[in-house]
C-alpha positions as CSV (number, residue, x, y, z in Angstrom):
1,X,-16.9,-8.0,-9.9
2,X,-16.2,-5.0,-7.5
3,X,-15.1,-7.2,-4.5
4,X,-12.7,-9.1,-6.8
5,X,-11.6,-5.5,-8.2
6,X,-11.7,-4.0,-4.8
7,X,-9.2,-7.2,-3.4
8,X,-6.7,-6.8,-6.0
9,X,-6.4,-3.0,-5.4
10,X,-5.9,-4.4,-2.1
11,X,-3.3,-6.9,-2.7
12,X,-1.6,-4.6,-5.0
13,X,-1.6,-1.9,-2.3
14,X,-0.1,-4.5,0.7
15,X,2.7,-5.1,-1.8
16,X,3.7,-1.7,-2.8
17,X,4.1,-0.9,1.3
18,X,6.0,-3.9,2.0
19,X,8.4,-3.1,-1.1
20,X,9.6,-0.1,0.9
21,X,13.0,-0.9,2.5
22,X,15.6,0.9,4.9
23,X,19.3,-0.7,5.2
24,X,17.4,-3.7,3.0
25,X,15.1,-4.2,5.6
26,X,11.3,-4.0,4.9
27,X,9.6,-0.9,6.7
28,X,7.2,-3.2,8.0
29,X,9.1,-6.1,9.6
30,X,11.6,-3.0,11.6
31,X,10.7,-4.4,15.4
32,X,11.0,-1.2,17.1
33,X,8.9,1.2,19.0
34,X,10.7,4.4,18.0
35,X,12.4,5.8,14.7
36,X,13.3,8.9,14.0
37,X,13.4,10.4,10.1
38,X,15.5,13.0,9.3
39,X,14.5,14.8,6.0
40,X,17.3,17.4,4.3
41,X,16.7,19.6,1.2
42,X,17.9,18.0,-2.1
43,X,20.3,20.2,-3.4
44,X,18.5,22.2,-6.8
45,X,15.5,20.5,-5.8
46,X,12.3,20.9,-4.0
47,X,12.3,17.4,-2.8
48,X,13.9,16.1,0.3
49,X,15.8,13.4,0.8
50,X,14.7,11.4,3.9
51,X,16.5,9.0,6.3
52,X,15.0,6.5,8.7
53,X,16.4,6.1,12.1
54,X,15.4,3.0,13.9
55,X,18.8,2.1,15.7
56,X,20.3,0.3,13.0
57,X,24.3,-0.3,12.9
58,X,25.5,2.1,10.4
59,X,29.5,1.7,8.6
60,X,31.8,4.6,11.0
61,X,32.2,6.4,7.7
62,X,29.4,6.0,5.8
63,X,27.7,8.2,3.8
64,X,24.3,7.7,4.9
65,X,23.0,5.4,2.2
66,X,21.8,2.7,3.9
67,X,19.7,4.4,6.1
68,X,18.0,6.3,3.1
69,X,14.2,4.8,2.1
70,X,14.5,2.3,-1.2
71,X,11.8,1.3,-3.4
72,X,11.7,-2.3,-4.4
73,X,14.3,-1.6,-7.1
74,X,16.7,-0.3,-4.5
75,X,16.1,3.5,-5.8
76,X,15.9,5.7,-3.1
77,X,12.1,7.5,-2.9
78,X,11.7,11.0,-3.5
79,X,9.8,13.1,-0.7
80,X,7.9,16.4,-1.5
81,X,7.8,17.3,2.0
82,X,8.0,16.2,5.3
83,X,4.1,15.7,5.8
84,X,4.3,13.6,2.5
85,X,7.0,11.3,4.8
86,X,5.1,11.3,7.2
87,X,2.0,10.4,5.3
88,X,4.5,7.7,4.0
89,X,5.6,5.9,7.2
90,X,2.2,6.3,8.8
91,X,0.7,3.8,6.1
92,X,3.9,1.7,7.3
93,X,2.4,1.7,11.0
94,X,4.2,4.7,12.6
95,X,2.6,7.6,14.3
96,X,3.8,11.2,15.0
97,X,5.2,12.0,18.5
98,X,7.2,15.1,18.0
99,X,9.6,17.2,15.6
100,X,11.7,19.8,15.7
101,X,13.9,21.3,13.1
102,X,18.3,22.7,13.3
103,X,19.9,24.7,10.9
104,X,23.1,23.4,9.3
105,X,24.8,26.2,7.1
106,X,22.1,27.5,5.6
107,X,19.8,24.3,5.6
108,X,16.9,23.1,7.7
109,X,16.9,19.7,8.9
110,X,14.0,18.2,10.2
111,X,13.5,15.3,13.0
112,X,10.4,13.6,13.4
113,X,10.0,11.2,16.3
114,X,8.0,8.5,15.3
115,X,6.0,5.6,17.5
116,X,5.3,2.0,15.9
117,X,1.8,1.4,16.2
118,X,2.0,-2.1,16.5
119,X,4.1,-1.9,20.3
120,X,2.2,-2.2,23.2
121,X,1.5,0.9,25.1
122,X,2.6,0.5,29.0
């Protein structure tokens, strides 16, 4: 009973991960060995909104949207922090390389470089 309970937390689990998506593609299937997310303060909020760069073509004037992380519905995910993203996209495969933060106005915006664990290392 516990292995059977223990596989469908498992199976359950796998799915949630691969329902994540960035410019509709699943976090897991981005072939890459470097992203970048960029978190920004929500305005009245706590939460940050974060935004995955992995190279993608983005629209010359868009407003960002397709680069923001979906859930399956196509709702954009909520952050509470930065380490809570990064907690995020290292159960996607990615580790932390480095980050460093600019001030826009009177907003912090935070860039974390992130590594695919899945590329070879040369």
């Amino acid at each position: 009973m516990n292995k059977l309970l223990l596989s469908a937390i498992i199976l359950v689990s796998s799915l949630t991960i691969k329902a994540q998506t960035v410019n509709d593609i699943p976090l897991t299937d981005i072939d890459v060995e470097y992203v970048q997310i960029v978190g920004t303060s929500k305005l009245l909020s706590t939460k940050l909104t974060i935004q995955i760069d992995f190279g993608q073509r983005t629209k010359l004037l868009s407003s960002g949207k397709e680069t923001i992380v979906k859930d399956a519905d196509g709702k954009a995910l909520d952050f509470n922090s930065m380490i809570d993203a990064l907690n995020f996209m290292s159960k996607n495969g990615y580790g932390f390389v480095t980050a460093y933060a600019i001030t826009i106005g009177n907003q912090n915006v935070y860039h974390y470089l992130l590594r695919n664990k899945k590329q070879k290392v040369d």
